[in-house]
mmCIF file as gemmi writes it, N, C-alpha and C atoms, coordinates in Angstrom:
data_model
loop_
_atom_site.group_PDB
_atom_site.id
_atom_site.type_symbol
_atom_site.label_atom_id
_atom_site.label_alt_id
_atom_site.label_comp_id
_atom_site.label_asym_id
_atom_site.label_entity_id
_atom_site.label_seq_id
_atom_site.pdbx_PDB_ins_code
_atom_site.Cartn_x
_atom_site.Cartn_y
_atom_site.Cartn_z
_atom_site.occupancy
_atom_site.B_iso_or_equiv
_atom_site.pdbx_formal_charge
_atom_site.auth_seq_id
_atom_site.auth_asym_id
_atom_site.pdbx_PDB_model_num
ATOM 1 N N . UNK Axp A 1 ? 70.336 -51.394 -146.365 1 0 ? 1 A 1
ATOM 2 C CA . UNK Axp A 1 ? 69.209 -51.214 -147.256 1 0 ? 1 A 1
ATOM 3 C C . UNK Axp A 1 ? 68.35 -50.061 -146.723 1 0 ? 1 A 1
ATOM 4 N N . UNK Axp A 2 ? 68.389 -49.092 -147.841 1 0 ? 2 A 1
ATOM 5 C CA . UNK Axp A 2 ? 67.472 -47.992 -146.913 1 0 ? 2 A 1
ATOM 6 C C . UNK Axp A 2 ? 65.924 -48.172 -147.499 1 0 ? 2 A 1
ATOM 7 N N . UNK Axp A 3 ? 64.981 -47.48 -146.402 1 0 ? 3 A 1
ATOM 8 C CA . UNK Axp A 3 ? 64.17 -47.474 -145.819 1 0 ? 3 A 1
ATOM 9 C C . UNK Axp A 3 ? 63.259 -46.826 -146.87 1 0 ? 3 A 1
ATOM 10 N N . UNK Axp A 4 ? 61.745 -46.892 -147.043 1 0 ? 4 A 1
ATOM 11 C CA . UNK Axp A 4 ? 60.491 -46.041 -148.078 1 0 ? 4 A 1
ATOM 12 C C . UNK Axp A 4 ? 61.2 -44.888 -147.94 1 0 ? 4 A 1
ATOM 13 N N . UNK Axp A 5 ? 61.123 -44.503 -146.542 1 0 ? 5 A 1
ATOM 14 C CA . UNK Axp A 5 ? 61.134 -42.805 -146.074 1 0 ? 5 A 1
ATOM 15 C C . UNK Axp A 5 ? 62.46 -42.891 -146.492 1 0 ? 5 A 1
ATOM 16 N N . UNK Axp A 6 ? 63.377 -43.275 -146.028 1 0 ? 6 A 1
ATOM 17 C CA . UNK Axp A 6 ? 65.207 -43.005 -146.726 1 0 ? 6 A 1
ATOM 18 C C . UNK Axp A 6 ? 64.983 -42.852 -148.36 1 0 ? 6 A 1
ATOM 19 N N . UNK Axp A 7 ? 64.326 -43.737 -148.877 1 0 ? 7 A 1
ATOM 20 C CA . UNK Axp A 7 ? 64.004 -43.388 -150.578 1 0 ? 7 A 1
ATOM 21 C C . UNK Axp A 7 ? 63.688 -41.947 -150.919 1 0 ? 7 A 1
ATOM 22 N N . UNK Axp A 8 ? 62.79 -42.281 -150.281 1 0 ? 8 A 1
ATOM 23 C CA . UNK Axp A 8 ? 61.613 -40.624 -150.627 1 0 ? 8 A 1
ATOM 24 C C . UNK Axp A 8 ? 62.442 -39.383 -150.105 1 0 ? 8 A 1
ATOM 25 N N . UNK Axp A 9 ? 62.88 -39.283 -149.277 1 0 ? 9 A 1
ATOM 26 C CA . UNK Axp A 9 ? 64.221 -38.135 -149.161 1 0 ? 9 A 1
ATOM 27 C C . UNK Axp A 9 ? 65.429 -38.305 -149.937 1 0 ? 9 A 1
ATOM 28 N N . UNK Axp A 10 ? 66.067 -39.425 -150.41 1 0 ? 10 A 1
ATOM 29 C CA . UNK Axp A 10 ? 66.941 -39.134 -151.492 1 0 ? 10 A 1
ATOM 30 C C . UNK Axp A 10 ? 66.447 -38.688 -152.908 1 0 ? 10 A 1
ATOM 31 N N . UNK Axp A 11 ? 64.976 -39.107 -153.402 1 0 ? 11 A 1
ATOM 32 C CA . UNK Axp A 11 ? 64.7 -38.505 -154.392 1 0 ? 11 A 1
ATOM 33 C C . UNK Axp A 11 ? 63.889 -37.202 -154.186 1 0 ? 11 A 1
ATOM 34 N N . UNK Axp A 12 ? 63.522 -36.72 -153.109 1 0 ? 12 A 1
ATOM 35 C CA . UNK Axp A 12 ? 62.695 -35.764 -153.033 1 0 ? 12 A 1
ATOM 36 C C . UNK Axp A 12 ? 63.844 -34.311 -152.745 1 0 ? 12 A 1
ATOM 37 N N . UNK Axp A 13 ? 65.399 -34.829 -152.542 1 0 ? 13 A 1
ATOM 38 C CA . UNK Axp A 13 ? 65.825 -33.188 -152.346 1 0 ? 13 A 1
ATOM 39 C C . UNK Axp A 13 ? 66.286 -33.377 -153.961 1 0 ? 13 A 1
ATOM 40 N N . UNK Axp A 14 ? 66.145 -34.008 -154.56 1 0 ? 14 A 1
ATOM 41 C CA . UNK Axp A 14 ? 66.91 -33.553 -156.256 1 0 ? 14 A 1
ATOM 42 C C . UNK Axp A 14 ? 65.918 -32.316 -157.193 1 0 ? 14 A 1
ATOM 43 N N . UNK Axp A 15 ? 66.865 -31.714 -157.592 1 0 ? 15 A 1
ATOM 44 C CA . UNK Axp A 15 ? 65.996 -31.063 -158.41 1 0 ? 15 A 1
ATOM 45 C C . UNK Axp A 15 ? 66.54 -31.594 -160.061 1 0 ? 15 A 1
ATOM 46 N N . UNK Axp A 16 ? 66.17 -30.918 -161.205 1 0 ? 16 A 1
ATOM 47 C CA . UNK Axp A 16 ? 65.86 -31.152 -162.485 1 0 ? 16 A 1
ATOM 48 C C . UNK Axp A 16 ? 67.054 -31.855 -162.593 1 0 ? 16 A 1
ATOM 49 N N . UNK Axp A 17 ? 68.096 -31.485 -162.354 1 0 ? 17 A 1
ATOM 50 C CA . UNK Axp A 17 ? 69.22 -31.55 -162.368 1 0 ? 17 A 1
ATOM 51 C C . UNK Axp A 17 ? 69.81 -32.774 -161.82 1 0 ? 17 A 1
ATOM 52 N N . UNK Axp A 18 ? 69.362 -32.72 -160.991 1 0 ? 18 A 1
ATOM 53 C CA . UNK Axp A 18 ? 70.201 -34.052 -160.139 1 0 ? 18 A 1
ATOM 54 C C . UNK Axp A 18 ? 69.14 -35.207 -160.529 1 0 ? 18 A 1
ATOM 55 N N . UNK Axp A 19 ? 68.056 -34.897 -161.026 1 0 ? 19 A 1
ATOM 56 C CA . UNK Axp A 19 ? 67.263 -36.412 -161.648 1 0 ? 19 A 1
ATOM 57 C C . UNK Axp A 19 ? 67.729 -36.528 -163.1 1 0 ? 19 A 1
ATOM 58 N N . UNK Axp A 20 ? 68.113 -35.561 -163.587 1 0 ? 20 A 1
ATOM 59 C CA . UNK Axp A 20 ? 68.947 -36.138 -164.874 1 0 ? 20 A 1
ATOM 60 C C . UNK Axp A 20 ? 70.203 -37.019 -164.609 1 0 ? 20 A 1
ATOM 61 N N . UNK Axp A 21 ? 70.596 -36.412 -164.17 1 0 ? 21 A 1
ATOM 62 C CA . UNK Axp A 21 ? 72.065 -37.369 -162.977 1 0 ? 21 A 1
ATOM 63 C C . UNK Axp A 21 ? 71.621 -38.87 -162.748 1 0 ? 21 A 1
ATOM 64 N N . UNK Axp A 22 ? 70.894 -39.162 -162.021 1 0 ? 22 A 1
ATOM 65 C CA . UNK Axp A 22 ? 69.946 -40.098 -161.799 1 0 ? 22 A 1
ATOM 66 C C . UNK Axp A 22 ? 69.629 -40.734 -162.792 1 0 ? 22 A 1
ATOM 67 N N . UNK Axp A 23 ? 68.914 -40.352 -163.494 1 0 ? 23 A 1
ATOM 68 C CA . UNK Axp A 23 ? 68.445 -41.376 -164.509 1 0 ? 23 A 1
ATOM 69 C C . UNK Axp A 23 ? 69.82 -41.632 -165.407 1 0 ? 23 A 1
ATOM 70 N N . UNK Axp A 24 ? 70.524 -41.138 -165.708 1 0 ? 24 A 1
ATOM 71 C CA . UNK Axp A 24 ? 72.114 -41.081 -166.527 1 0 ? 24 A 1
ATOM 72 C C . UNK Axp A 24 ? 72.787 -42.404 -165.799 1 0 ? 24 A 1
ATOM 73 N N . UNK Axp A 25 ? 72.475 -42.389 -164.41 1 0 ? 25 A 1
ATOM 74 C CA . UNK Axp A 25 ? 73.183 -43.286 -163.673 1 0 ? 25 A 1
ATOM 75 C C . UNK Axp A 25 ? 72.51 -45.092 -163.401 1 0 ? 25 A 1
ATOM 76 N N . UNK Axp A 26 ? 71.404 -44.773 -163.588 1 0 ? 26 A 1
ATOM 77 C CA . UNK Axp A 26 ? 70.476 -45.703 -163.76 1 0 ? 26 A 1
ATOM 78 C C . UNK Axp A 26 ? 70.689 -46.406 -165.415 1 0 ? 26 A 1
ATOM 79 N N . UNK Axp A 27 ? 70.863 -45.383 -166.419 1 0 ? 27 A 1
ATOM 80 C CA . UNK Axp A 27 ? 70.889 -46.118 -167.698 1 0 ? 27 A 1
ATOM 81 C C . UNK Axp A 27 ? 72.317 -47.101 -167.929 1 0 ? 27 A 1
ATOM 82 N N . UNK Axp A 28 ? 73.015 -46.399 -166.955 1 0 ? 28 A 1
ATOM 83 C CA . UNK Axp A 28 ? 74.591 -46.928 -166.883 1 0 ? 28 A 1
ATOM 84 C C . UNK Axp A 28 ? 74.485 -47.979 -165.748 1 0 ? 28 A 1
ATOM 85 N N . UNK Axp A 29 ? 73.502 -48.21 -165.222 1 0 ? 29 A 1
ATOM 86 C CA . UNK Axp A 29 ? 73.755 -49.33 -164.371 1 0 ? 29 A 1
ATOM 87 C C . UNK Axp A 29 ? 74.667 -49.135 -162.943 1 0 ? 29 A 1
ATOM 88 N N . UNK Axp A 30 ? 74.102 -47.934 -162.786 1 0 ? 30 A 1
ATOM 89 C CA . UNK Axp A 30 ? 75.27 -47.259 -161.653 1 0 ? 30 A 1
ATOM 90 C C . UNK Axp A 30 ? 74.674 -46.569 -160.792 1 0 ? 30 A 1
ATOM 91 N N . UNK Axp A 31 ? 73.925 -47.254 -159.113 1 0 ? 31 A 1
ATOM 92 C CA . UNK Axp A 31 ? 73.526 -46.313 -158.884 1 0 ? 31 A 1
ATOM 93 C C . UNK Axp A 31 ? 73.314 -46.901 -157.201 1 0 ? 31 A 1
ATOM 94 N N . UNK Axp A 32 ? 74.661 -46.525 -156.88 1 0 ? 32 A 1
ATOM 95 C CA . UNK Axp A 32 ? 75.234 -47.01 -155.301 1 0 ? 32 A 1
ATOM 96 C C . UNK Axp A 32 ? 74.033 -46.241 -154.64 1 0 ? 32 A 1
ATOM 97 N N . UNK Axp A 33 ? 73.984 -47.431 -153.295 1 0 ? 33 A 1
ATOM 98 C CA . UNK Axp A 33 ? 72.626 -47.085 -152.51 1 0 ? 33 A 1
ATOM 99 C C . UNK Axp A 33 ? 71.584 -47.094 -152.548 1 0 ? 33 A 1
ATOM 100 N N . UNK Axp A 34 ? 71.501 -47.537 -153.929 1 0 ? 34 A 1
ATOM 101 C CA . UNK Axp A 34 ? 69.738 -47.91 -154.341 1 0 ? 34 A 1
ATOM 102 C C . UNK Axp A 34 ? 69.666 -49.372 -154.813 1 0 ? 34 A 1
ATOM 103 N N . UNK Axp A 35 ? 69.005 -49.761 -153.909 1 0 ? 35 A 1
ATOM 104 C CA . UNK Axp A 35 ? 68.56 -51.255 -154.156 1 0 ? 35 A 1
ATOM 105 C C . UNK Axp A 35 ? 68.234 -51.575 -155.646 1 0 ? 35 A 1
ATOM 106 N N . UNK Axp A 36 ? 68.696 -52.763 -156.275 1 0 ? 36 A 1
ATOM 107 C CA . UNK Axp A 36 ? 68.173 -52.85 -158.061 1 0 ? 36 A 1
ATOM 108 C C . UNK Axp A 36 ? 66.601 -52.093 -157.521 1 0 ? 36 A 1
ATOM 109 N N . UNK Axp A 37 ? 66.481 -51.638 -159.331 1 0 ? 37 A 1
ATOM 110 C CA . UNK Axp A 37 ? 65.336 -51.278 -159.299 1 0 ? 37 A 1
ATOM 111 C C . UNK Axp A 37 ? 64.257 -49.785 -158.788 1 0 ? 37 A 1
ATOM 112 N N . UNK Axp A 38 ? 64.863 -49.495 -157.601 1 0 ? 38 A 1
ATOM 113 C CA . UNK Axp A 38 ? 64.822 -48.379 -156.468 1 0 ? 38 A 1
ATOM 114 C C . UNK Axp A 38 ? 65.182 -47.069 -156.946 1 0 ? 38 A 1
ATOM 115 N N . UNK Axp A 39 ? 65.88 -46.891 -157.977 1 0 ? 39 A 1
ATOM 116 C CA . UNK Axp A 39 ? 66.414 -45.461 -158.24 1 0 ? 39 A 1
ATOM 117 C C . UNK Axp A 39 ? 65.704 -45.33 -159.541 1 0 ? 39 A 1
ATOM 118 N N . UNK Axp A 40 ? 65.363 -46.405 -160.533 1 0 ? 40 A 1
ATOM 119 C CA . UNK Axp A 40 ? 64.388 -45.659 -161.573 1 0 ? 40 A 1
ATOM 120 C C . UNK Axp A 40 ? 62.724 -45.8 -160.855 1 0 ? 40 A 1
ATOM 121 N N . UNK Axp A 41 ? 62.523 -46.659 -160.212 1 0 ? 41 A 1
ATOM 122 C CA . UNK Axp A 41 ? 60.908 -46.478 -159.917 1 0 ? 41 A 1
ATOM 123 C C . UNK Axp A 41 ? 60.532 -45.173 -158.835 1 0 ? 41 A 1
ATOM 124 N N . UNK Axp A 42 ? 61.707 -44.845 -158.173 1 0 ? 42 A 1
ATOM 125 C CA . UNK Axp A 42 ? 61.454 -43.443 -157.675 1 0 ? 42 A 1
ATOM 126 C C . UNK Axp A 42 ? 61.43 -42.582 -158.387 1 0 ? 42 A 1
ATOM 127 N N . UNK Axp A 43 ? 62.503 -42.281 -159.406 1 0 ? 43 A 1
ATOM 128 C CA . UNK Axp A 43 ? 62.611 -41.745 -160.859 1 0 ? 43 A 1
ATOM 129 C C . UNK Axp A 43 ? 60.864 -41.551 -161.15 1 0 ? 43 A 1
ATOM 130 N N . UNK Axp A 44 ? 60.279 -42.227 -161.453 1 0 ? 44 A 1
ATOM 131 C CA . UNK Axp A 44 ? 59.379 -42.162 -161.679 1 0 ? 44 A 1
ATOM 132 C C . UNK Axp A 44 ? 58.003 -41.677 -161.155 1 0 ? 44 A 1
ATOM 133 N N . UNK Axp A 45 ? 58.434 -42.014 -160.104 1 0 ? 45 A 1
ATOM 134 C CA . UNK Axp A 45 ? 57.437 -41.416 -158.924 1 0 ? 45 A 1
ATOM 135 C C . UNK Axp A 45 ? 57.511 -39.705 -159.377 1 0 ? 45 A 1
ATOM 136 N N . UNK Axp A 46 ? 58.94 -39.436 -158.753 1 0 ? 46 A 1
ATOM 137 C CA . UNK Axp A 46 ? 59.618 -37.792 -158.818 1 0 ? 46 A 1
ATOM 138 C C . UNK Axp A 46 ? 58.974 -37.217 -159.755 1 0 ? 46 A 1
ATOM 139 N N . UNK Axp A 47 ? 58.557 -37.628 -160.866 1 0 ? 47 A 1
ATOM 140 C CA . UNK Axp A 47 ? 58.347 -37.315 -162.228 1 0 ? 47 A 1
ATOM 141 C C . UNK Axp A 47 ? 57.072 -36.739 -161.883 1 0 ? 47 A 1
ATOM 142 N N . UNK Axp A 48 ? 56.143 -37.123 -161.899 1 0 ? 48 A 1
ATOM 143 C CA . UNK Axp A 48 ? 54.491 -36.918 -161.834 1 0 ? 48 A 1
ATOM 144 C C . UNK Axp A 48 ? 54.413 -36.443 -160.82 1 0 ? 48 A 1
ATOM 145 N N . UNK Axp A 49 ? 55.082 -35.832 -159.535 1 0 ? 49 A 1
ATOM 146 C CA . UNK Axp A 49 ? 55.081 -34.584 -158.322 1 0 ? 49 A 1
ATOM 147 C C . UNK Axp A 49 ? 54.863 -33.423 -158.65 1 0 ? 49 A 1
């Protein structure tokens, strides 16, 4: 289970691109390494940066 800071560096090197990826993978229910939940509420975070 990774870590705030392990979060915040997997969403903080994506750019436009790779958070479309992301969220694509999230709508599909697919999204190894992120705890439920963890990959859209960072999603979200990323967003408003």
């Amino acid at each position: 289970m990774p870590t705030e800071a392990e979060y915040h560096e997997m969403i903080s090197v994506r750019d436009h691109a790779g958070l479309v990826e992301l969220w694509e993978a999230v709508e599909a229910g697919d999204t190894p390494g992120w705890e439920p939940g963890k990959a859209f509420e960072y999603s979200i975070l990323r967003a408003f940066e």
